[in-house]
C-alpha positions as CSV (number, residue, x, y, z in Angstrom):
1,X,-8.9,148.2,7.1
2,X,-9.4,144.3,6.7
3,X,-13.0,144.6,7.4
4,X,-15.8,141.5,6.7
5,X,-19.2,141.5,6.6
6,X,-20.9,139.0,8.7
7,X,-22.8,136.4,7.7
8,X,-25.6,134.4,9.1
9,X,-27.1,130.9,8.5
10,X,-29.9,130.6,5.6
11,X,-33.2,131.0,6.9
12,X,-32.3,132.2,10.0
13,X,-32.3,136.4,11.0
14,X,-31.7,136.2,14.7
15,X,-28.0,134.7,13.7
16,X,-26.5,138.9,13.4
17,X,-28.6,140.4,16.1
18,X,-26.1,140.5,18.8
19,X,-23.0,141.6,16.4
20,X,-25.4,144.1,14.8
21,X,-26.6,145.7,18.3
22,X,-22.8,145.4,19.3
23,X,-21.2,147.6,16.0
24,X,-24.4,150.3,16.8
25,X,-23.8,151.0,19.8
26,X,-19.9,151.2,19.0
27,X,-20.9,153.6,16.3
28,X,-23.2,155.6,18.8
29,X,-21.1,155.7,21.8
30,X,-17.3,156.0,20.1
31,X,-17.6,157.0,16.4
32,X,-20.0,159.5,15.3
33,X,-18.4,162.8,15.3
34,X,-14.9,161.4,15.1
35,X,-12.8,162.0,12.1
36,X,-9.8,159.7,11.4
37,X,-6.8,161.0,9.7
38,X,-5.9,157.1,9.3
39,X,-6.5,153.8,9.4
40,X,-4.2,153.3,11.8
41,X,-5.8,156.2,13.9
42,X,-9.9,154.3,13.4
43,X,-8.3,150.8,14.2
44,X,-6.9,152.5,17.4
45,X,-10.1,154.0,18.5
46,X,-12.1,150.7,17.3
47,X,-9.4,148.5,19.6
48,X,-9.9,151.2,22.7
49,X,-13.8,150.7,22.5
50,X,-13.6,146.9,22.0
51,X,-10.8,146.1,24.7
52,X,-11.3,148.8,27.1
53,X,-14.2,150.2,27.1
54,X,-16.6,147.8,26.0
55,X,-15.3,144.1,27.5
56,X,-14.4,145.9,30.9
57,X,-16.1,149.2,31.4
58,X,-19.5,149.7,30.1
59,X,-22.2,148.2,31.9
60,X,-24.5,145.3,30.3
61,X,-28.3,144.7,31.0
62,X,-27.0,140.7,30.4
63,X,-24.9,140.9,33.9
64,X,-27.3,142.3,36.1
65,X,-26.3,146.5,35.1
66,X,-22.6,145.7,36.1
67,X,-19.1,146.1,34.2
68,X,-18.0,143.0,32.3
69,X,-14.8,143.6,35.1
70,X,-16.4,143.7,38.0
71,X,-19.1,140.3,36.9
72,X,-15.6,139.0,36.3
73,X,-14.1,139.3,39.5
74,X,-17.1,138.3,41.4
């Protein structure tokens, strides 16, 4: 799995804070308690909590408590 850790500019530690709250709450909400036979099978779930879940489903405090979809199509 072509995976990267992130990296932030020197000096400053509020560069990862979003991407770091992001991946916990995937882990939280979509992978603990899963076990994945395959990659293939973990870069599925990842892509269904990224694509589908995440960027039009779940509701954000940053929109007003809404789905991404529905701030969208407002």
């Amino acid at each position: 799995m072509d995976l990267y850790a992130s990296m932030s500019r020197k000096n400053n530690c509020w560069d990862n804070a979003p991407m770091e709250s992001f991946w916990g709450k995937m882990k939280c909400e979509w992978l603990y308690g899963n076990h994945f036979k395959t990659r293939k099978e973990a870069r599925a779930t990842v892509f269904e909590y990224v694509e589908i879940f995440y960027n039009r489903q779940r509701i954000h405090a940053s929109n007003g408590y809404i789905t991404p979809e529905k701030y969208y199509f407002s």
